[in-house]
C-alpha positions in Angstrom: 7.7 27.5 -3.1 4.2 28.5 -3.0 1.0 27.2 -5.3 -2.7 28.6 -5.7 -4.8 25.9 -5.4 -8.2 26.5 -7.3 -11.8 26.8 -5.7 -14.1 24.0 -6.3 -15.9 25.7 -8.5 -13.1 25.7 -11.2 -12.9 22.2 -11.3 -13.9 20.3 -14.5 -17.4 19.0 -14.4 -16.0 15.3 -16.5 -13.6 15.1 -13.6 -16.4 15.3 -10.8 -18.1 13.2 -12.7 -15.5 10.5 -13.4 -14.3 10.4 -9.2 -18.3 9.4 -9.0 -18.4 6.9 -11.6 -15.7 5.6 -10.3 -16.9 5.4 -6.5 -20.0 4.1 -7.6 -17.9 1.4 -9.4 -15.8 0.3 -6.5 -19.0 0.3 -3.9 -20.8 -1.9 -6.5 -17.5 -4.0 -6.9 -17.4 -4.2 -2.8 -21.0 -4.9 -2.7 -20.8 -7.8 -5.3 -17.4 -9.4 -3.5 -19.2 -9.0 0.0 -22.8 -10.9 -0.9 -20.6 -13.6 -3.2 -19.7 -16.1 -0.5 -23.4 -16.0 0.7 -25.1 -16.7 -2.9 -22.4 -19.0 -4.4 -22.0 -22.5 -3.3 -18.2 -23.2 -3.1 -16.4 -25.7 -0.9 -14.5 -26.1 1.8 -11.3 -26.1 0.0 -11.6 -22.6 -1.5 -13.8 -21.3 0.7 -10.3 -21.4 2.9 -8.3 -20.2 0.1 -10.5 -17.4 -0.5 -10.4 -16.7 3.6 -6.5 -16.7 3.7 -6.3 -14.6 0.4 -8.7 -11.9 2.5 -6.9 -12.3 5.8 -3.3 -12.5 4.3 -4.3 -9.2 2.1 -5.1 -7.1 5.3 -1.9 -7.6 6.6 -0.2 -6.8 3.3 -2.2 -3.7 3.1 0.2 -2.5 6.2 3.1 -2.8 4.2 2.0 -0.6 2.4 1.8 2.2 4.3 5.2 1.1 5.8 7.2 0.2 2.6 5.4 1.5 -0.2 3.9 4.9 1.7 7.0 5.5 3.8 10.0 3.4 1.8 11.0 1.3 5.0 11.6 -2.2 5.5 9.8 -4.6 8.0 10.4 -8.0 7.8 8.6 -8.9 10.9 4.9 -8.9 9.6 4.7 -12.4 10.1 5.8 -11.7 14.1 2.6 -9.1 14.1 -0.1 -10.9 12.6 1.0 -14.0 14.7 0.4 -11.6 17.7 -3.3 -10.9 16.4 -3.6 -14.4 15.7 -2.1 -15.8 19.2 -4.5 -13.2 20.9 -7.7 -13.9 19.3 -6.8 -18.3 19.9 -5.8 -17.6 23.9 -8.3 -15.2 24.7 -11.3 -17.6 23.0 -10.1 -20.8 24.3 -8.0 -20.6 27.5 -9.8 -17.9 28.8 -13.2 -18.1 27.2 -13.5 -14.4 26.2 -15.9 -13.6 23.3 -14.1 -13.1 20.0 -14.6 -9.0 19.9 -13.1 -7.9 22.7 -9.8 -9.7 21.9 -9.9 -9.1 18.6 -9.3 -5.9 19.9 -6.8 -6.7 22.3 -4.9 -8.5 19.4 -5.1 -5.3 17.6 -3.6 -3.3 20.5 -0.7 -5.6 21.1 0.5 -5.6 17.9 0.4 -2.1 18.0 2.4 -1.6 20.9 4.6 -4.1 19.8 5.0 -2.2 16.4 5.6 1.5 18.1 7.8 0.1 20.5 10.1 -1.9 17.8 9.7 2.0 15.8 10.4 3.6 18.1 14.0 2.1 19.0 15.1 1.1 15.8 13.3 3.6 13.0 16.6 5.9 13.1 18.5 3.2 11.7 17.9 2.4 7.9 18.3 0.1 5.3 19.8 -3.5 5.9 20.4 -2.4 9.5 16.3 -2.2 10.3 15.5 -5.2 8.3 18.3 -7.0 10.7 16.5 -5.8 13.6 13.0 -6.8 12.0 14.2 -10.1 11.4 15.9 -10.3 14.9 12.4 -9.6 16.6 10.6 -12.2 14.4 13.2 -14.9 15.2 12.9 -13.7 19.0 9.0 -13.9 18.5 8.9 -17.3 17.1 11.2 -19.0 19.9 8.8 -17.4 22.4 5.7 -19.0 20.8 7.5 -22.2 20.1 9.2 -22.4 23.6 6.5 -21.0 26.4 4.6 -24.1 26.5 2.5 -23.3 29.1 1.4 -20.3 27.7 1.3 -21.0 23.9 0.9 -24.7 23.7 4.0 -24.5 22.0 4.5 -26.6 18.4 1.1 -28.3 19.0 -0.9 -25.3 18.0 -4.0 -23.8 19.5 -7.5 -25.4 17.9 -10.7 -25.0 19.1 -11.0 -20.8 18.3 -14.3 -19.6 18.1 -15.6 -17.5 15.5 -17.7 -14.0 16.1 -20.7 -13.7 17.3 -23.2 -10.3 16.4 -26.7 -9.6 17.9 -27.0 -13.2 18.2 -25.7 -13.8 14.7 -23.4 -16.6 14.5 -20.3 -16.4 12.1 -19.7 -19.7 12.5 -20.5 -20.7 8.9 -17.7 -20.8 6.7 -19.5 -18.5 4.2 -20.5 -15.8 6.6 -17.3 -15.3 7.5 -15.7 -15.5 4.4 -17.9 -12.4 3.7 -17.0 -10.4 7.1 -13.4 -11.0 6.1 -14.1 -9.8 2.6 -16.0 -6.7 4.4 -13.5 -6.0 6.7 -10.9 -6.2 3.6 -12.4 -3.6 2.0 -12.5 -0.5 4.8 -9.0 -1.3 5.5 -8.3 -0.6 1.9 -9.9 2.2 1.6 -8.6 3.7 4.9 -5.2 3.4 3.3 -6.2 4.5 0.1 -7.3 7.5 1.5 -4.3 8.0 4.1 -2.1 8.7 1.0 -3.7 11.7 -0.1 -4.1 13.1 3.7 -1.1 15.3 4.9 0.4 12.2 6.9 0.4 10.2 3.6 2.1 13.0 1.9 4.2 13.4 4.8 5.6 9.4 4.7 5.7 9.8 0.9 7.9 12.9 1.2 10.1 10.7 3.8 10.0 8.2 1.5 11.5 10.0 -2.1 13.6 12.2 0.3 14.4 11.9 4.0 16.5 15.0 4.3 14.4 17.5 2.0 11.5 16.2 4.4 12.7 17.4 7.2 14.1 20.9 6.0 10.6 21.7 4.8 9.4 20.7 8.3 7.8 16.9 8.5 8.8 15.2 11.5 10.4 12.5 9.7 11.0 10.3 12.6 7.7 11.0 14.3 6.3 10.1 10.6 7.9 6.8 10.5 6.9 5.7 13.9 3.4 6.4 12.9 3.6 4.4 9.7 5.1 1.1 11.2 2.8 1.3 14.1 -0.4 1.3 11.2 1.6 -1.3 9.6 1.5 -3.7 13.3 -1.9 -2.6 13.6 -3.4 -4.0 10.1 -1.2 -7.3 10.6 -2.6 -7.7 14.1 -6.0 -7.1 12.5 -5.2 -10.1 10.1 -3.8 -12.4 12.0 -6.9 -11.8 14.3 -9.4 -12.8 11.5 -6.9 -15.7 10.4 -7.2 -17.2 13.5 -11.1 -16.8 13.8 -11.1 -18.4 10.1 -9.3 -21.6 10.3 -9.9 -22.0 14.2 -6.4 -23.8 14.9 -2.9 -21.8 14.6 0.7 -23.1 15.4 4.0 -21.2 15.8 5.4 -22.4 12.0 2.4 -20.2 10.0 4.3 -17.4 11.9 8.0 -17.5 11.0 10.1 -15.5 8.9 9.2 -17.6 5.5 5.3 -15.7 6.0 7.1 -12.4 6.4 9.1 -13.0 2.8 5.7 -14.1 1.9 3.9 -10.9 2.8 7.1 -8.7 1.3 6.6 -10.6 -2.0 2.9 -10.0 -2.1 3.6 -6.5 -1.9 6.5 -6.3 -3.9 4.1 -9.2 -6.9 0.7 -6.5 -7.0 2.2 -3.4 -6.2 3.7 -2.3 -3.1 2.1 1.8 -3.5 -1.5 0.5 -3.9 -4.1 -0.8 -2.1 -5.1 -2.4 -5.1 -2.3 -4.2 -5.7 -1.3 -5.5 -2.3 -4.6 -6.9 -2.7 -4.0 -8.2 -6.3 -0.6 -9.6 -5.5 -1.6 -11.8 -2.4 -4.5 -13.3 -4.6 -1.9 -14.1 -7.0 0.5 -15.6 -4.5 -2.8 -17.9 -2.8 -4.6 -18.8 -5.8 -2.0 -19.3 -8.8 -0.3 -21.9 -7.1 -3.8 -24.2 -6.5 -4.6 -23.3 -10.5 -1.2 -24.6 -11.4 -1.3 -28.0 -9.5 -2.7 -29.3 -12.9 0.9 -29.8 -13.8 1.7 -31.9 -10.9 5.7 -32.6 -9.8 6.6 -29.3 -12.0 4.0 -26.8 -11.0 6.2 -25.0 -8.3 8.8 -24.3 -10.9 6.1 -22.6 -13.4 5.0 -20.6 -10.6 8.6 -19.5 -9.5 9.6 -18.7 -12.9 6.6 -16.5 -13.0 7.2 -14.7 -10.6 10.5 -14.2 -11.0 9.8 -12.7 -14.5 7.0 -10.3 -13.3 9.4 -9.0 -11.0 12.0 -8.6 -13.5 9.9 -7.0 -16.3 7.2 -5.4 -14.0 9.4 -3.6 -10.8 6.6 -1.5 -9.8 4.3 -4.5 -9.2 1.0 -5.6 -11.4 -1.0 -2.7 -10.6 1.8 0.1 -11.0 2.2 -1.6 -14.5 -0.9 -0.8 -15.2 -0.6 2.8 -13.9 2.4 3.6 -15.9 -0.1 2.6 -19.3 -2.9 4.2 -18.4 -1.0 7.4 -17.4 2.5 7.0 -19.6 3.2 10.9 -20.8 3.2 11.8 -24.5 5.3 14.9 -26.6 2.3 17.1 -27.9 4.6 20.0 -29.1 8.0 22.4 -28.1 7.9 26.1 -28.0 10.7 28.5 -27.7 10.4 30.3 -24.0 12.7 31.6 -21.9 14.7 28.2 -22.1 14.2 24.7 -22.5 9.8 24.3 -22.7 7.7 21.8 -23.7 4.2 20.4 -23.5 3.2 17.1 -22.5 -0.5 15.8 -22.0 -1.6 12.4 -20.0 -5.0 10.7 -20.0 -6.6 13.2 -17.7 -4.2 16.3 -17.5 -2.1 18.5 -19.8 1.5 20.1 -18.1 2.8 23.1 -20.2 5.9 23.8 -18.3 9.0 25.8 -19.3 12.6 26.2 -17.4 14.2 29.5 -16.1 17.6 29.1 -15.3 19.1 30.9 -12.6 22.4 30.9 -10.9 21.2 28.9 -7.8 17.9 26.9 -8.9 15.9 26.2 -11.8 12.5 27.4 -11.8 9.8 25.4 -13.2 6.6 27.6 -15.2 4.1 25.2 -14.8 0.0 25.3 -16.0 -2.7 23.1 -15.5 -5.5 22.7 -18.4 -8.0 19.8 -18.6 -7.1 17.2 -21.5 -9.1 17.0 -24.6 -8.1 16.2 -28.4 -6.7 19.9 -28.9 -5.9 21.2 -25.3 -7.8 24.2 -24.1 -5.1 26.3 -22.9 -7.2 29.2 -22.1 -9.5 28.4 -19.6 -10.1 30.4 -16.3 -9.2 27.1 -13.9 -5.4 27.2 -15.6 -3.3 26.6 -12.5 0.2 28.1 -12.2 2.8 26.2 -10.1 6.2 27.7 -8.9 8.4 25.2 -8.1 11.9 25.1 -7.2 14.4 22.1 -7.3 18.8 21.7 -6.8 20.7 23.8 -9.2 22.5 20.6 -10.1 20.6 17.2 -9.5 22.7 14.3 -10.3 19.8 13.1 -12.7 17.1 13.6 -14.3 15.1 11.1 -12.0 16.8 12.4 -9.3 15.3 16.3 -10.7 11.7 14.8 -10.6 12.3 13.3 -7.4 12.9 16.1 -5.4 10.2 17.8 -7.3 7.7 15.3 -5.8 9.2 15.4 -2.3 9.2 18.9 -2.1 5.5 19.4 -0.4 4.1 16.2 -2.1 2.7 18.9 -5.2 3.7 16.1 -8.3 2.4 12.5 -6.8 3.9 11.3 -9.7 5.5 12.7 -11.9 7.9 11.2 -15.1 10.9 13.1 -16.9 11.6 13.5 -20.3 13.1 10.8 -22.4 14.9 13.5 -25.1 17.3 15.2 -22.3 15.1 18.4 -21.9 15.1 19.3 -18.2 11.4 19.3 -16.5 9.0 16.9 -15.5 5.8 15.5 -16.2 2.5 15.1 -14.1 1.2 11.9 -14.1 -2.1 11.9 -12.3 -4.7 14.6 -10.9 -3.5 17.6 -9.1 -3.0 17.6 -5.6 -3.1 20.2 -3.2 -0.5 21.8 -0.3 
């Protein structure tokens, strides 16, 4: 399989010019979220909210990389972040360490604790790692609950101090709410950008195809260490600014119930986007509080909600919306060499047509920028060889391989009429 990738110079100028505008838009957007909780006067009530929506987001941002990225299970988020957490409250008050530097530590531990959990049980798969996830947040939780003299135990640790810069304090509710917001933000776009690196294209190759992966060379397991090592590391990260936020912790925010709570904020938004683990853990904090209006039957509107986004929306909120804004279209057929067709999406036209062979099918594939009547003839056309099975089981299964296959199709979408090819949905990426 082999591409040509086109210089920069043969990129559309409305496509440079849209990535800006649309930078610009999510710096203002971070800007505007970051100075809120200074300017506004909210209180203490969802000034909390707020901080647990931002803390609990950070950690859900590490599943993912580990789930959505990478397609693996971890149902012991809940253990990691109550590592960060446990770090930050004994390092501030039994041993009267400043906030920072065991921040950090927190950080590290969890990371460890995440590589070292990947690293023995990562070559199992399916319901076997999610037992052994589970198994090390039940082994987690007795620890905390049981080693008294260490942990405090059921009472809880209170009295955490908060951050303190240059002589700034953080002790303000506000302030701190804004730091977490901050801090939010970069770890978002860290793992926005990780998926379009060649280790994000390396877990998303593990993750629509384990065993094409590694014939084309990714070190699958190495990959998937790596992945549930960032995902320890971002819910060490949140637990650490929990704890710094609400200045008391106890063993029960850290059981198994907070890891199906993380899973489910992943799963609600969008487990593939940044924006929509973001999204779906400030649905699951804040519609429950704007529900309470219905008193004794508020839990059951909420559960039914959710239940039904799930059931109607399976690729979260903010995949939802992906699939509108880029759903393919028929723009015409012709007649070459085989089974052909055009389809166009928002921001890119595919003109692709089939060449069967005895072993593969061969996909003819060129680029052109979308516009009402689609300029086929530019010099920037891109031509993609790209080879898949010579009998998928499926359709989906066709297009799924496609993407795996050096991560060239991020998304791509087949045909609903039974003619055999698939359809990019998204910007071109290269290999």
């Amino acid at each position: 399989m082999s591409g040509i990738v086109p210089s920069e110079a043969h990129k559309p100028v409305t496509g440079r010019r849209t990535g800006q505008g649309r930078g610009l838009l999510i710096v203002f957007a971070a800007a505007m979220t970051v100075v809120a909780p200074l300017l506004l006067p909210m209180t203490a009530y969802y000034l909390n909210l707020l901080m647990q929506a931002s803390t609990y987001a950070v950690a859900v941002l590490g599943l993912t990389i580990v789930l959505g990225y990478t397609g693996k299970i971890n149902l012991a988020q809940a253990g990691f972040f109550g590592l960060g957490a446990y770090s930050v409250a004994l390092g501030t008050v039994s041993f009267g360490l400043p906030f920072w530097p065991v921040l950090f530590a927190g950080i590290v531990i969890a990371s460890v604790a995440g590589f070292v959990l990947g690293l023995t049980s990562l070559r199992l798969g399916g319901h076997y790692l999610a037992m052994v996830t589970i198994s090390f947040q039940q082994i987690l939780m007795l620890v905390l609950t049981n080693w008294i003299s260490l942990t405090r135990g059921p009472d809880g640790i209170p009295g955490i101090a908060r951050p303190i810069v240059f002589g700034f304090s953080f002790a303000d509710s506000g302030t701190y709410l804004a730091l977490c917001i901050g801090v939010l933000w970069v770890v978002g776009f860290c793992v926005g950008r990780l998926k379009h690196g060649k280790l994000g294209r390396a877990m998303q190759a593990v993750r629509d195809n384990e065993l094409a992966a590694g014939v084309v060379g990714v070190d699958t397991y190495r990959t998937k260490v790596i992945a549930f090592t960032l995902c320890a590391l971002f819910g060490g990260l949140g637990g650490g600014l929990f704890a710094g936020g609400f200045t008391y912790i106890s063993p029960d925010q850290f059981g198994f119930a907070g890891s199906v709570v993380f899973l489910t904020m992943a799963l609600l938004g969008g487990v593939r986007s940044p924006f929509g683990a973001a999204l779906g853990t400030a649905l699951l904090i804040l519609l429950p509080e704007s529900l309470r209006f219905l008193k004794v039957t508020y839990l059951a509107v909420y559960g039914g909600a959710v239940i039904l986004l799930m059931v109607f929306m399976p690729e979260g909120i903010w995949g939802f919306l992906e699939t509108l804004r880029g759903f393919p279209m028929r723009v015409s057929d012709s007649s070459v060499g085989g089974d052909a067709g055009q389809f166009h999406t928002t921001r890119w036209t595919l003109v692709f047509h089939t060449l069967p062979t005895p072993k593969t099918r061969r996909f003819n594939a060129s680029w052109s920028p979308f516009h009402s009547t689609p300029n086929l003839s530019s010099d920037w056309i891109q031509l993609w060889w790209v080879h898949v099975p010579s009998s998928p089981k499926k359709e989906d299964d066709q297009c799924e391989t496609t993407a795996t296959y050096g991560g060239l199709f991020p998304s791509c979408q087949c045909p609903q009429d039974g003619r055999r090819g698939c359809c990019l949905r998204g910007g071109r990426t290269r290999h």
